[in-house]
C-alpha positions in Angstrom: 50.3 52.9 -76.8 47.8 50.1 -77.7 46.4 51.2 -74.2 45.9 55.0 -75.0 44.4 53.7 -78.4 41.7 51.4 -76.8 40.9 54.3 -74.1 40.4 56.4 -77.0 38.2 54.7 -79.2 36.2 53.4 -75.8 35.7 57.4 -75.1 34.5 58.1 -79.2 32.1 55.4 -79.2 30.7 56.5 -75.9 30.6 61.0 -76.7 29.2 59.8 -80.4 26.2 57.6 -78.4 25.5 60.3 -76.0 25.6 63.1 -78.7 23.0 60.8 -80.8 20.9 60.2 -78.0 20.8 64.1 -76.5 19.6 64.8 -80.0 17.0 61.8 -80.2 13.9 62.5 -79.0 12.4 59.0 -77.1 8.6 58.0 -76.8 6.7 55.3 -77.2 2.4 54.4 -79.0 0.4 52.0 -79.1 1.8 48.6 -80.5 -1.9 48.2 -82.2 -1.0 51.7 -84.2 2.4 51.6 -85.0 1.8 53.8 -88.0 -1.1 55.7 -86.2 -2.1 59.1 -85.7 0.2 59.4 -82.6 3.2 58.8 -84.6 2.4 61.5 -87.1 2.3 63.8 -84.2 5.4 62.8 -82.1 7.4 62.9 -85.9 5.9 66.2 -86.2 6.7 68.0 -82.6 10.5 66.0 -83.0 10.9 67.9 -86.2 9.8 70.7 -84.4 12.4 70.2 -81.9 15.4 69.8 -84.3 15.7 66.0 -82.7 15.4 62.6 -84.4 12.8 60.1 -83.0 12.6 56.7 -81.4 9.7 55.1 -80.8 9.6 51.9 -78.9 5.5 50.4 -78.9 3.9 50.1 -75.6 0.3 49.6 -74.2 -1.1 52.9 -72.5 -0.1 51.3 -68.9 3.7 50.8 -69.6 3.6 53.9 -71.5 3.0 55.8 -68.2 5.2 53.4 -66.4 8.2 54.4 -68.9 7.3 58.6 -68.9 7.8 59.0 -65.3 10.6 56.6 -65.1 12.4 58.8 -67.8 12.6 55.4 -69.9 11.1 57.4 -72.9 11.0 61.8 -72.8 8.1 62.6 -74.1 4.3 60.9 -74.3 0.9 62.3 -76.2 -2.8 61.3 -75.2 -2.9 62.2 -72.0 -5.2 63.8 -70.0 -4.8 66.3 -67.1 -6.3 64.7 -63.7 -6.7 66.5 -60.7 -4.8 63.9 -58.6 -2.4 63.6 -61.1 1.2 62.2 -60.0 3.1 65.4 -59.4 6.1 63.9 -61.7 3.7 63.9 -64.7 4.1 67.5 -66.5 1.6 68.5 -68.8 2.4 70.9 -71.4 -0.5 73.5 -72.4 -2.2 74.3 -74.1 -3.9 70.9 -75.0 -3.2 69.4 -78.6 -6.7 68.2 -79.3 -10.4 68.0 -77.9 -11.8 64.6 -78.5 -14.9 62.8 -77.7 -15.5 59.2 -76.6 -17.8 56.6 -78.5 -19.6 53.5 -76.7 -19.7 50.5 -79.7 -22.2 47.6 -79.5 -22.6 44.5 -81.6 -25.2 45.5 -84.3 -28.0 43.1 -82.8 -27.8 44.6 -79.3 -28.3 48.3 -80.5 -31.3 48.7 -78.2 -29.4 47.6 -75.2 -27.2 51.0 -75.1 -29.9 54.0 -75.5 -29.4 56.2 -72.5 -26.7 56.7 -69.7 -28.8 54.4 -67.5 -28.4 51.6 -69.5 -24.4 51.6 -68.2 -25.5 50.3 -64.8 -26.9 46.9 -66.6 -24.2 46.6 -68.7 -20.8 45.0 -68.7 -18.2 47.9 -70.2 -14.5 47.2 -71.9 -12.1 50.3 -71.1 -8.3 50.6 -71.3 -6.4 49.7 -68.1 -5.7 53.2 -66.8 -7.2 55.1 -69.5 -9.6 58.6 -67.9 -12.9 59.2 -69.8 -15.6 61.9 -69.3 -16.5 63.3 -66.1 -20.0 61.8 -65.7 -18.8 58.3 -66.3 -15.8 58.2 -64.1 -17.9 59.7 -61.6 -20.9 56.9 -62.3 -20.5 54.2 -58.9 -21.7 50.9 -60.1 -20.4 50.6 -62.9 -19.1 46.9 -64.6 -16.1 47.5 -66.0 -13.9 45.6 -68.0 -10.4 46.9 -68.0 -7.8 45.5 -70.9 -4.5 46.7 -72.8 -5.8 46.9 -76.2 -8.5 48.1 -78.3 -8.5 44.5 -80.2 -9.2 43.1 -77.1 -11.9 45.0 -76.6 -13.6 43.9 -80.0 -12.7 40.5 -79.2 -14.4 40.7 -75.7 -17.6 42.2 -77.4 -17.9 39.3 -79.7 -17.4 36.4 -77.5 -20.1 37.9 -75.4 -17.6 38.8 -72.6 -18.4 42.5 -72.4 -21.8 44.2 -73.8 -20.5 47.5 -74.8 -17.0 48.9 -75.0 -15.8 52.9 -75.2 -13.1 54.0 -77.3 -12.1 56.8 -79.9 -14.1 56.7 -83.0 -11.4 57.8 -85.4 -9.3 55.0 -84.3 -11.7 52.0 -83.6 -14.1 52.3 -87.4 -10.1 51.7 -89.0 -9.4 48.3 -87.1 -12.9 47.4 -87.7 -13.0 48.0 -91.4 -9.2 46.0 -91.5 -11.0 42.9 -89.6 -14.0 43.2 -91.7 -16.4 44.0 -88.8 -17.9 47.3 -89.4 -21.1 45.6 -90.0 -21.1 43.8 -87.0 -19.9 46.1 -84.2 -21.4 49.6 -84.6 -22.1 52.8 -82.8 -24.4 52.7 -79.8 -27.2 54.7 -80.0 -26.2 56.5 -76.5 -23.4 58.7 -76.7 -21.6 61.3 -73.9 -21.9 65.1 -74.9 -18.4 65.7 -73.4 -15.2 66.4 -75.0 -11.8 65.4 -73.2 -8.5 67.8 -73.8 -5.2 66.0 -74.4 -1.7 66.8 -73.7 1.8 66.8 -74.9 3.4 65.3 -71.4 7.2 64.9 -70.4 8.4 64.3 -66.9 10.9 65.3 -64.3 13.2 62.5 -65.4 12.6 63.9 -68.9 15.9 65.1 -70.7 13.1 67.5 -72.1 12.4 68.7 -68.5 15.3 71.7 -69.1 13.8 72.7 -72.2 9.9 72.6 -71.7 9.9 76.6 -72.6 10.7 75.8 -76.0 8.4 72.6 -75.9 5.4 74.3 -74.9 6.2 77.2 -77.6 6.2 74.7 -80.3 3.3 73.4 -78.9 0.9 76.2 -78.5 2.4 77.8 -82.1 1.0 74.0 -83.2 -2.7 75.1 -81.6 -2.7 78.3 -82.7 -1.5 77.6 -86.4 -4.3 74.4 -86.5 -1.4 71.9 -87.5 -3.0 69.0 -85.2 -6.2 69.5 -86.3 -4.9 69.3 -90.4 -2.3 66.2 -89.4 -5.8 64.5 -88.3 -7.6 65.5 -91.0 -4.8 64.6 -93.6 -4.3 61.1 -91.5 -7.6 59.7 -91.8 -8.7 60.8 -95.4 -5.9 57.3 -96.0 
């Protein structure tokens, strides 16, 4: 009897953990933004998706790392490449069109005036992270690849790096928060081009069976403007 007893509360616990977690909906942002942008997004599409939702902090790399490896279901910020890994599913249309921004310390403005200017210059990027077409394309370029976006100030400071590229809307926050919006600014030489982004799952997704209704929520999102208001009402904070 105390046998059946134990078998049964063993099998409970276990249908109770699996029912929680086929109705959680795992992913993973920055550890720098905990409370960022990204998260107001991945609550929103979870709420869209009737599902609760974990999110574990990662830098961009692991991120990746943990999508394809099914470790977490669901990712945003990406960006479709042509040789993208064929395990990688990108679900259109894209969320949000966004532009990248070169800073420089606020003495060294001159230094960063024209594409050109690059090829002298030593440039802090995210490990992994794709930017606009003319720059990835650019051979010669000294580039500085690190996890973080604090890292990158850091670098820029201590003289390691000259310039650094990185989202606007996200660096002028952390720079306000370490009191350095005086010192590290935008460069005076900025790209034209805007990069699309993507809701992306995997194929060892638990969303993989249901990207039909992922990719309905997500285009109703687009067409309705939700992202764009999210973004608006996140940053007016």
């Amino acid at each position: 009897m105390l046998k059946e007893v134990s078998f049964f509360l063993i099998l409970l616990v276990a249908v109770s953990f699996n029912s929680v977690s086929a109705n959680t909906l795992f992913s993973s942002v920055s550890p720098e933004f905990p409370n960022g942008l990204h998260v107001k997004y991945l609550q929103f599409i979870a709420s869209k998706m009737n599902m609760e939702l974990d999110i574990v902090p990662m830098p961009f790399a692991r991120r990746v790392v943990a999508l394809q490896s099914g470790q977490i279901d669901l990712m945003v910020g990406m960006q479709r490449e042509k040789d993208t890994q064929d395990d990688i599913i990108y679900i259109y249309p894209g969320y949000e069109q966004l532009r990248h921004t070169f800073f420089v310390l606020a003495s060294n403005q001159t230094e960063l005036t024209n594409f050109d200017d690059l090829l002298q210059l030593n440039i802090g990027v995210t490990i992994h992270a794709k930017y606009y077409q003319h720059f990835q394309q650019q051979e010669g370029l000294h580039l500085i690849a690190v996890s973080t976006l604090k890292q990158k100030i850091e670098l820029l400071l201590k003289g390691r790096i000259d310039t650094f590229i990185h989202y606007q809307q996200s660096t002028e926050p952390l720079l306000k928060q370490m009191q350095l919006e005086n010192r590290v600014v935008i460069a005076p030489y900025q790209p034209t081009e805007y990069n699309e982004y993507y809701v992306t799952i995997s194929l060892k997704s638990r969303l993989y069976p249901y990207q039909e209704t992922l990719q309905k929520v997500i285009k109703e999102a687009v067409d309705n403007h939700d992202f764009i208001r999210i973004r608006e009402k996140h940053y007016l904070h």
